[in-house]
C-alpha positions as CSV (number, residue, x, y, z in Angstrom):
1,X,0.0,0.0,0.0
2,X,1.3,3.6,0.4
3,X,2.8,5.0,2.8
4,X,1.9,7.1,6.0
5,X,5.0,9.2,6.0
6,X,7.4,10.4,3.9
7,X,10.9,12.3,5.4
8,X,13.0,14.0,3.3
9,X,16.7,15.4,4.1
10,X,16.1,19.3,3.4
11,X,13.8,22.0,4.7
12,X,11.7,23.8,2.8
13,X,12.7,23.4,-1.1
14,X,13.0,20.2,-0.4
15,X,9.6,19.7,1.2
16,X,8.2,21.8,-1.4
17,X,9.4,19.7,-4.8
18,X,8.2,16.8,-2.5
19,X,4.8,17.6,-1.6
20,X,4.5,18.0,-5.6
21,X,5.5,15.1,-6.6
22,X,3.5,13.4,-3.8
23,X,0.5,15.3,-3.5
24,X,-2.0,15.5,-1.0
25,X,-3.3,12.5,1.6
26,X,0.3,11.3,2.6
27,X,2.1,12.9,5.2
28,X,5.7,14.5,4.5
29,X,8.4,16.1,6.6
30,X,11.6,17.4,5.8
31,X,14.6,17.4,8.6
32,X,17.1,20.8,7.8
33,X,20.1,20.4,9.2
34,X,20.2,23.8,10.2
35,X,19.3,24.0,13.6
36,X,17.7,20.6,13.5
37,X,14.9,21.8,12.2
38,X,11.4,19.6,10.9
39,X,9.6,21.6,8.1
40,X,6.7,20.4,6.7
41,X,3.2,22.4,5.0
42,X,0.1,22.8,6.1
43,X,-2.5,24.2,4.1
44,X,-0.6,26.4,1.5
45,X,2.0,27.3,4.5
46,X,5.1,25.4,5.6
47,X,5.8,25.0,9.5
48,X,8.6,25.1,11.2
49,X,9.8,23.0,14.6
50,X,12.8,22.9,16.2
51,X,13.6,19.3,17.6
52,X,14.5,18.9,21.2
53,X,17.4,16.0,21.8
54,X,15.4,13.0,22.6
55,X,14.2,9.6,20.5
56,X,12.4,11.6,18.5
57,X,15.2,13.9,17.2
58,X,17.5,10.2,17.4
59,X,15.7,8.4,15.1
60,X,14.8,11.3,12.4
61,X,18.8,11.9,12.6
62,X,19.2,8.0,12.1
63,X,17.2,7.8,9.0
64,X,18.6,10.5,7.1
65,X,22.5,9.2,8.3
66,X,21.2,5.8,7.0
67,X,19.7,7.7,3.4
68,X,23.1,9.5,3.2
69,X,24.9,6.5,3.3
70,X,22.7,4.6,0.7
71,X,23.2,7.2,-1.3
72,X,27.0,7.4,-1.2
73,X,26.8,3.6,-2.1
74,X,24.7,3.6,-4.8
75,X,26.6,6.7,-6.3
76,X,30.0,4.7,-5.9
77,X,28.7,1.9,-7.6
78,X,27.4,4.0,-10.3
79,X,30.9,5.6,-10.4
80,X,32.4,2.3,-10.5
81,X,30.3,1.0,-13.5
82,X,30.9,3.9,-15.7
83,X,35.3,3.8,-15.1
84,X,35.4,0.0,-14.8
85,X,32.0,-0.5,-17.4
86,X,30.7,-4.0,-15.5
């Protein structure tokens, strides 16, 4: 099925190309790493929180160090292919 939330690693850009490429009915969040910060819209505005340390702040921060380094892998590998071309 879908999903009930989506994070992405950005603030508000990031949150805005989302939400158009989403649409509406799924929930989406962005984490800045400026300050910490979740951004996400509601209505036609986007909101701002600042996270207090905790779990909550722990496991945001977890997922996006986990996306990072997914993405460094799959980049390398891509890099890889194209000098090496396997």
């Amino acid at each position: 099925g879908e999903p009930n939330l989506i994070i992405v690693d950005g603030g508000k850009p990031q949150v805005s190309a989302a939400s158009k490429a989403v649409g509406e009915g799924i929930a989406l969040v962005g984490l800045a790493k400026r300050f910490e910060t979740v951004v996400f819209k509601k209505g036609n505005e986007f909101k701002e929180a600042r996270m207090k340390p905790g779990p909550a702040l722990n496991i945001l921060q977890r997922i996006r160090d986990e996306a990072h380094r997914f993405s460094r892998r799959y980049h390398h590998k891509l890099v890889s292919k194209a000098i090496i071309g396997k």
